[in-house]
N, C-alpha and C positions, 0 to 999 in steps of 0.2 A: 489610369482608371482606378477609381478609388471608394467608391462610398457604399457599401453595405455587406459586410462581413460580420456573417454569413449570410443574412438575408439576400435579398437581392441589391441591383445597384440602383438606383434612385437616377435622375434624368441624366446627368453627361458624361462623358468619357474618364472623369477622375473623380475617383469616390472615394468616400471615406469610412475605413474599418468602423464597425462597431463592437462585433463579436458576441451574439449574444447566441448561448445557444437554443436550440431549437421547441420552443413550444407545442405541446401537443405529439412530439415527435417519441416512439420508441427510445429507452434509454440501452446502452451496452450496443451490445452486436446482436442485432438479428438478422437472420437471413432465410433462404428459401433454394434449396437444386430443384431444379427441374429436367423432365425429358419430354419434349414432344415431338408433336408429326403436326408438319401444315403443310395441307393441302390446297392447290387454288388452281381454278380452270385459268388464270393467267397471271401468272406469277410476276412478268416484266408490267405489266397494268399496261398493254399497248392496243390497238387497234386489230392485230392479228393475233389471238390470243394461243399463247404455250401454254401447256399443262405443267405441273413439275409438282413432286413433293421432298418437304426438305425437314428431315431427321434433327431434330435440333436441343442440345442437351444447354441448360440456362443457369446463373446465378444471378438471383438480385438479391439485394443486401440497404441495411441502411444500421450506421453506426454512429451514436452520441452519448459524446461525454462533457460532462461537465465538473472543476474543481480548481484546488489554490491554483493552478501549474494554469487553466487558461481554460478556454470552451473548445469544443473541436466534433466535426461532424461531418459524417461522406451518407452518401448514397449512390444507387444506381443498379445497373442492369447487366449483364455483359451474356454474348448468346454464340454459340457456332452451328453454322446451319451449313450441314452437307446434303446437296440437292440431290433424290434417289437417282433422278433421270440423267444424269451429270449433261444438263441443258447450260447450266448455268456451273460460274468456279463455286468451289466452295469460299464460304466467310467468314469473318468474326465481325460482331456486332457490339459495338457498347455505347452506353450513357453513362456517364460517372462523372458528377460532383463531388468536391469536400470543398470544408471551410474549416477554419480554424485563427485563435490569438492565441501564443504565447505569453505568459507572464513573466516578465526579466524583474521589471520593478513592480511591486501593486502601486495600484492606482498613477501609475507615474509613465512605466515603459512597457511594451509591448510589441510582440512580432506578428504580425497579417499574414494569413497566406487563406489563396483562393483559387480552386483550378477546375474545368470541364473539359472531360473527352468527351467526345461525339460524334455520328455519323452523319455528311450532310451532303445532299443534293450535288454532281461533280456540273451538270447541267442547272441551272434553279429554273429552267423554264418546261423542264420537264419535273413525270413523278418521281418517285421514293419509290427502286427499282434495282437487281441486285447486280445490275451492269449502271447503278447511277449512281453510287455512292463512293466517300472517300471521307479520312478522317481527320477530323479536325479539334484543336487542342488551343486553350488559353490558358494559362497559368501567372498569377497576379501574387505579388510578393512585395512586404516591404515594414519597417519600425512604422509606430507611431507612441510620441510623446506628446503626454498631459498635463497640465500643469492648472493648479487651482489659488488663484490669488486671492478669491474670498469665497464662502461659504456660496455663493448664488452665480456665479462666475466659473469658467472654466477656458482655459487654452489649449487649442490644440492644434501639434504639429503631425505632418505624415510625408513620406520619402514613400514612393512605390515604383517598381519594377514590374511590367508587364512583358510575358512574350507569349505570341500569337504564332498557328505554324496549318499549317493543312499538308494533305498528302498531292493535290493537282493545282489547287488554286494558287498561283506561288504570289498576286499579286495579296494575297493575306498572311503571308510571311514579313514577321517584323518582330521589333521592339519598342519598348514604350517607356519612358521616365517621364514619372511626374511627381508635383509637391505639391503639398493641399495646406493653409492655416485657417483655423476655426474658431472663432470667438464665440461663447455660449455664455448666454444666461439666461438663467432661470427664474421667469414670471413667477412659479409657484411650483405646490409640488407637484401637478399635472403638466404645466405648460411651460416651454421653453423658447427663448428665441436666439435665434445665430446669426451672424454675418460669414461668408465663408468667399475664400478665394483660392483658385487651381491653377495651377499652370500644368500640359501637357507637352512631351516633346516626341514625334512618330520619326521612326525610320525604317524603311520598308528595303525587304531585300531586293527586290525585282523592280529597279531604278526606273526601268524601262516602260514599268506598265502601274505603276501606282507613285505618287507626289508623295512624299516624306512632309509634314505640318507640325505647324505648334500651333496649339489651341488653350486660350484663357478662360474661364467662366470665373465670374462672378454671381453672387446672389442672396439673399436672405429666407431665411428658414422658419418659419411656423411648427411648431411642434405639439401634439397636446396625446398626452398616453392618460384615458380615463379605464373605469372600470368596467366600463360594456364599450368602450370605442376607440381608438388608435387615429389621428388626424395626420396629415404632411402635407404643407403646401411650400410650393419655392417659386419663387417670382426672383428675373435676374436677367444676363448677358452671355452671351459666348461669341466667341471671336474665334475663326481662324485664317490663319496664316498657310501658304503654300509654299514652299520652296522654290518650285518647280512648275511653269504653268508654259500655256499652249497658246497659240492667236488666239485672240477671241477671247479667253478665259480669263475671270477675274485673281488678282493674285492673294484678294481677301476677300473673307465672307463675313458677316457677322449678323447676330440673329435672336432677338429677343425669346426667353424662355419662359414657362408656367409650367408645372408639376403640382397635382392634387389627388391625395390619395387616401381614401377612407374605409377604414375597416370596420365594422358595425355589427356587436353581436345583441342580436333581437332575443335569444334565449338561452339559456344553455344548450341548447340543441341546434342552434340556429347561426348562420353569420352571412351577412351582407357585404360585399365589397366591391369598389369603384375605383377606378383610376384611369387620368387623362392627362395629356402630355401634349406639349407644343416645345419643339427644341434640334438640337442635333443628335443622330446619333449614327452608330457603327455596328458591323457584324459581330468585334469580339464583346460589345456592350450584349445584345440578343443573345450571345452563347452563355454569358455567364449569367444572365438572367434566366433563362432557361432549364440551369442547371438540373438534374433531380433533386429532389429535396425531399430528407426522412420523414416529414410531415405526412405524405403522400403515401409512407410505405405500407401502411395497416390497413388503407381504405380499402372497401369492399371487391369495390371494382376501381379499374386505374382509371383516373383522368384522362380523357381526351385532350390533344395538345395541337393550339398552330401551330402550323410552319411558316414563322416569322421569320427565319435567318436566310439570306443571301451573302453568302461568303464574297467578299468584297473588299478590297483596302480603301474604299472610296465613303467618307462622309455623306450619310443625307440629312435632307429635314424631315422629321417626323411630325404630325400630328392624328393622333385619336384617341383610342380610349377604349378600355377593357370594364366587365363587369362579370361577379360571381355569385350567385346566391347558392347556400349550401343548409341542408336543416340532417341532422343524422341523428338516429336514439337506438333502440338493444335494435329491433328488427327491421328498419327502415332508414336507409341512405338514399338522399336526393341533392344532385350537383348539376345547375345551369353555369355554361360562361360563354360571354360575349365578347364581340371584337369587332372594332373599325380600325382600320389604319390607313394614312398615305405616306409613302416615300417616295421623294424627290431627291435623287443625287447631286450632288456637285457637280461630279466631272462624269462616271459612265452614267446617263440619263437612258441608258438603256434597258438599265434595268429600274426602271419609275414601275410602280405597280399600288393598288390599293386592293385591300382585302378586307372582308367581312367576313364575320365566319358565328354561327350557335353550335353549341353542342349541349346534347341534354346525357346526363346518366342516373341509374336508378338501381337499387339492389335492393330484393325483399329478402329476408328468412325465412323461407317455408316452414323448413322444420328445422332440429336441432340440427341436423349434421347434412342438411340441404340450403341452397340458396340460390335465387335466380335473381339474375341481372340483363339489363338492356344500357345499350346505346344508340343513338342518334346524332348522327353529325351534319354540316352542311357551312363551304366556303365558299364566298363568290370572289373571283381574283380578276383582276384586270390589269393588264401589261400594257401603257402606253405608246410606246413607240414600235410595239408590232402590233397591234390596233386589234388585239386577244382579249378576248373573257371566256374565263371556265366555271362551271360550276362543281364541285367536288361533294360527295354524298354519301354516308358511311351509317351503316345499320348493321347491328351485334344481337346477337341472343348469348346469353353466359349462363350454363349451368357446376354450378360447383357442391362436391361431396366431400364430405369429410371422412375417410376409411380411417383414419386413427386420431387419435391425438396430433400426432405430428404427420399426418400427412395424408394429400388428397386427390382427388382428379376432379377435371377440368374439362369442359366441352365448351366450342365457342362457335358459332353459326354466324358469317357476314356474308355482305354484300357490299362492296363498294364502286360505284360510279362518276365515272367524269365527264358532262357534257359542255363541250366547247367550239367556241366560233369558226376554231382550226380542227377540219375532221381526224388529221392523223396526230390529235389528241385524246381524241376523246376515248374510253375502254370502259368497260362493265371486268368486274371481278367479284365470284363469286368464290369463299374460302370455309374450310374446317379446321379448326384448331383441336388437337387430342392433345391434353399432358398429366404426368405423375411429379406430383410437387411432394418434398420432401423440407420441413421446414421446421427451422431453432425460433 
């Protein structure tokens, strides 16, 4: 896996670094401690609901630099929640991205590295619940050489080292080599075009429950960076190969791809963005696309996020498609994002599921040293082969003060619901968030 460092990866399993660093993102180290209390009439989100409150002291943080030496950028959250009722063990909690390129040669040689910790579902057919979690870790490493045979021209080689790891799931324990070459050239000064070819090679620890593959993609590249819009389309191939297969099971797959993704700024205040996807993909693909990203660190109120990842060694096909409309100025932030998806696996077709999901957020300015925020959320999920739909439903009130310069409190009011076809699914969970944030 190879292609968008730091950004995200672009459609297949082997991407290729770019390294840019982060636009719009806080520059140096900034960060945030925090201490709260969350409370919730049911904290496991189950059918028979526990009470519990959990004491919980936070750092988020988000760090970018940019210079000769290369680009380099993390973000993320990390949290420990000691339950007062001790119903539940106590935990640590964390989301943590970085990215980064070394410079060995300018313009010539360069080192890649990309990695996510995270916490994720140990059940994926249940919720995010403090008896359902376990951590999981991607970590992407590897050179890449460029070379420029003419002014409008460009080559590019890359060598990458992937290893993927969880704390239960062992069929996503592995490693990963692959090698990516890239021919580029440049239409003009906005637009580019590529031919690009990958090879992937998986070995998974746990022989017994997940097939080790090699997978090829081919594809050509569409590129065009204007001054209010950002374009990517890829039209191409991928192919995999199995080692290791079962009666019945084919020992190849192969599967025409499209990737189109547009980013569109309507104002300075404003940005529109799309993207849609027909192709393969994987769980450590969703992890590192998911990653946090310092982009996000400053917004008012945080983004609401799918839960797209199903910890899995097993390839699927994907198709659907995301959209974001964002407008933000001194007193007023507004963020919609949308989502369809299907996955169909290879080999566990157990886990086939399609998701849809809105989520709306908003934060006004009251006053100088006040501000109120809402969210609204709402997934519809459907699990094929145990014949499941849920509905997922998330409502916030946020009010935040400012007591000094550097630092402030927090209140946060939800309600979240899950109404599903399987009754010893479904839970109502009503919560209170108190915290004292302290912030560089």
């Amino acid at each position: 896996m190879l292609r968008a460092i730091p950004l995200a990866l672009a459609t297949l399993g082997l991407l290729g670094a770019t390294g840019v660093a982060a636009q719009g993102a806080p520059q140096g180290l900034n960060y945030r401690l925090g201490l709260g209390l969350d409370h919730s009439d049911n904290m496991a989100r189950r059918p028979v609901a526990v009470a519990d409150t959990a004491l919980t002291p936070s750092l988020g943080f988000a760090w970018v630099h940019e210079g000769a030496s290369g680009e380099f950028e993390a973000a993320g959250n990390l949290a420990y929640r000691h339950y007062l009722r001790g119903r539940f063990d106590d935990e640590w909690l964390g989301q943590v991205g970085a990215s980064g390129r070394w410079v060995i040669a300018p313009e010539r040689l360069s080192w890649a590295f990309q990695a996510v910790l995270t916490d994720q579902p140990l059940n994926p057919f249940s919720v995010d619940a403090p008896d359902n979690r376990q951590r999981a870790e991607v970590v992407l490493t590897g050179p890449t050489l460029a070379l420029r045979p003419s002014p409008t021209t460009r080559l590019v080689g890359e060598l990458r080292y992937l290893h993927t790891g969880a704390d239960r799931s062992a069929d996503f324990d592995g490693r990963r080599v692959g090698a990516a070459v890239r021919g580029l050239y440049e239409l003009d000064a906005l637009r580019t075009l590529s031919a690009e070819l990958e090879g992937l090679e998986v070995d998974f620890q746990a022989a017994s429950t997940a097939s080790d593959y090699r997978r090829g993609n081919g594809f050509l590249r569409f590129t065009r960076r204007g001054p209010n819009s950002d374009l990517n389309l890829d039209a191409g191939y991928s192919r995999v190969r199995f080692e290791r297969v079962m009666p019945g099971e084919a020992e190849e797959e192969s599967l025409p791809f499209l990737r189109f993704r547009l980013a569109y700024r309507f104002s300075d205040l404003g940005q529109f963005e799309v993207d849609a996807s027909r192709g393969f993909g994987d769980s450590a693909e969703d992890l590192l696309e998911g990653a946090p990203d310092p982009r996000n660190y400053a917004l008012p109120v945080a983004r609401l996020a799918f839960r797209n990842t199903t910890l899995s060694g097993d390839l699927f096909e994907q198709t659907g498609g995301r959209l974001g409309l964002s407008r933000r100025d001194e007193s007023l932030y507004l963020r919609l994002d949308g989502q369809w998806r299907r996955q169909e696996y290879l080999r566990a077709s157990g886990l086939d599921q399609t998701v849809r999901g809105l989520y709306v957020s908003a934060s006004r300015q009251v006053r100088a040293t006040f501000s109120l925020a809402a969210q609204a959320g709402a997934e519809w999920r459907r699990y094929e082969a145990v014949d499941r739909s849920d509905r997922d439903t998330r409502l916030a009130l946020i009010g935040q003060w400012q007591t000094s310069r550097r630092s402030g409190l927090s209140l946060e009011l939800s309600r979240g619901e899950r109404q599903s076809s399987q009754a010893a699914q479904a839970y109502t969970d009503h919560r209170v968030f108190l915290a004292f944030t302290l912030v560089r």
